[in-house]
C-alpha positions as CSV (number, residue, x, y, z in Angstrom):
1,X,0.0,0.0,0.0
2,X,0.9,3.2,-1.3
3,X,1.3,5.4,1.9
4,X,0.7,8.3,-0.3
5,X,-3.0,6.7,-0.9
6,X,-6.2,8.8,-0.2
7,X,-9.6,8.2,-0.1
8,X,-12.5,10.8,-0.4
9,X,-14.7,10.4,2.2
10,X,-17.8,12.3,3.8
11,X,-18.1,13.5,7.0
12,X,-21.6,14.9,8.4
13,X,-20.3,17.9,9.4
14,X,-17.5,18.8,7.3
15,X,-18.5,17.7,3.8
16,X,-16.3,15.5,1.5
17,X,-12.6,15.2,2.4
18,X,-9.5,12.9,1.6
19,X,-7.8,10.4,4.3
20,X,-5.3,8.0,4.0
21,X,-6.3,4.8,3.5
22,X,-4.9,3.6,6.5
23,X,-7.2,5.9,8.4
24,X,-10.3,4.5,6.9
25,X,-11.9,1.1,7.6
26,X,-14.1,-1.0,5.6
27,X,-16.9,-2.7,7.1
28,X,-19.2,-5.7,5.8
29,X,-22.1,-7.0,7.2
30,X,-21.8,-10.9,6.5
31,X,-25.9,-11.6,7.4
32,X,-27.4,-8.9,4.6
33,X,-24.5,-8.1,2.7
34,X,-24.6,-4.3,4.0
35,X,-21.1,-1.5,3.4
36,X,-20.1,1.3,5.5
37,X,-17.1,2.6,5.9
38,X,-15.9,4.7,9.7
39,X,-13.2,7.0,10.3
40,X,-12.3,9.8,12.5
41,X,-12.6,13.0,10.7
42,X,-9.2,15.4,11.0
43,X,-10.8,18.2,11.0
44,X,-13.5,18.1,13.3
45,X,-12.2,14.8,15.1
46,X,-15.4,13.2,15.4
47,X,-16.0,9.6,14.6
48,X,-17.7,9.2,11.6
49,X,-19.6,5.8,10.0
50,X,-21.4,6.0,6.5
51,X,-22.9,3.5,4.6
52,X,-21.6,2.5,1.0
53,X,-22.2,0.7,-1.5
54,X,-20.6,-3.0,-1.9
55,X,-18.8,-2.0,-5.3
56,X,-17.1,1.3,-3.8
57,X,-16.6,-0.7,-1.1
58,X,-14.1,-3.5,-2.6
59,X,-13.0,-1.0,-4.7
60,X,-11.6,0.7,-1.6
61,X,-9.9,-2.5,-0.4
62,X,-8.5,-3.1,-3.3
63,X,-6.6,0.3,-3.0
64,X,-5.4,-0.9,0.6
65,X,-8.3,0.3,2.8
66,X,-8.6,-2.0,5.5
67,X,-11.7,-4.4,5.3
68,X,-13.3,-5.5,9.1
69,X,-16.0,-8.1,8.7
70,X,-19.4,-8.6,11.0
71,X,-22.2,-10.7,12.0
72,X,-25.6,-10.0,13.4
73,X,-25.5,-11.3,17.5
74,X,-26.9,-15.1,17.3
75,X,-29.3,-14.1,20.2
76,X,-31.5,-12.6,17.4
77,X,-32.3,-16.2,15.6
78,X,-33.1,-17.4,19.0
79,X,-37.1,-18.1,19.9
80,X,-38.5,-16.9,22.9
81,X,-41.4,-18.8,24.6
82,X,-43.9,-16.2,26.9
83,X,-45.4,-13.2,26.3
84,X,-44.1,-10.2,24.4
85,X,-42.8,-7.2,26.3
86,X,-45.6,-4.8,26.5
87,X,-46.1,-1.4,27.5
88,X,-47.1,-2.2,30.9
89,X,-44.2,-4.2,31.5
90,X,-41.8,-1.7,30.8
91,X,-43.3,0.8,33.1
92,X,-42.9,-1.8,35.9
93,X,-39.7,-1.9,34.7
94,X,-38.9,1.6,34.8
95,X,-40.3,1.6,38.3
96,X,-38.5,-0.9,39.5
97,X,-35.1,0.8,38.4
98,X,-36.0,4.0,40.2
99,X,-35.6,2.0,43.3
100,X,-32.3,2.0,45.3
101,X,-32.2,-1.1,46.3
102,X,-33.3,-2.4,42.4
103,X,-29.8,-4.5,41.6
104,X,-30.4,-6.5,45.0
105,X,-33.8,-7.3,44.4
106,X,-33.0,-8.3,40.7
107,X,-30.5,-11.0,42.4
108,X,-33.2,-12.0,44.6
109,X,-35.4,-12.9,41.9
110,X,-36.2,-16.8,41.5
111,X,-34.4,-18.0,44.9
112,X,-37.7,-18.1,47.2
């Protein structure tokens, strides 16, 4: 890789600007085959994620932009038997973490 490289890439508040590559990582969702790209921007030095598409995407890695792969958690394949969280139950919720004593009474829960 070219350490002379650059990339054009947008940041929300600063518009378009060029990187290095090695500043700029490529990221690929593995479950729905979805791009983005994140960087820290140098001139506002906030961190920055975009979405891309797939074909600017390689084309990026192929220039030397690093590539960093994901997956969706498996937790979301998993089924669930019981009732659906509903409104109600989140108030209770809600209630039950304005308490002080709420983390010792969440231990608590299934010894009696």
């Amino acid at each position: 890789m070219d350490r002379n490289t650059h990339i054009i890439v947008n940041c929300r508040d600063c518009g378009q600007i060029r990187m290095p590559v090695a500043g700029v990582t490529i990221r690929g969702c593995l479950d729905d085959d979805k791009w983005s790209y994140r960087f820290t921007c140098p001139d506002c030095d906030l961190p920055t994620v975009e979405d891309t598409s797939s074909a600017r995407a390689l084309d990026a890695v192929e220039i030397g932009v690093n590539l960093e792969t994901w997956r969706y958690p498996i937790e979301l394949d998993e089924k669930h038997d019981g009732p659906k969280l509903n409104l109600v139950d989140v108030l209770d919720l809600h209630r039950a973490l304005n308490r002080p004593d709420w983390f010792e009474t969440l231990t608590q829960v299934g010894k009696n």
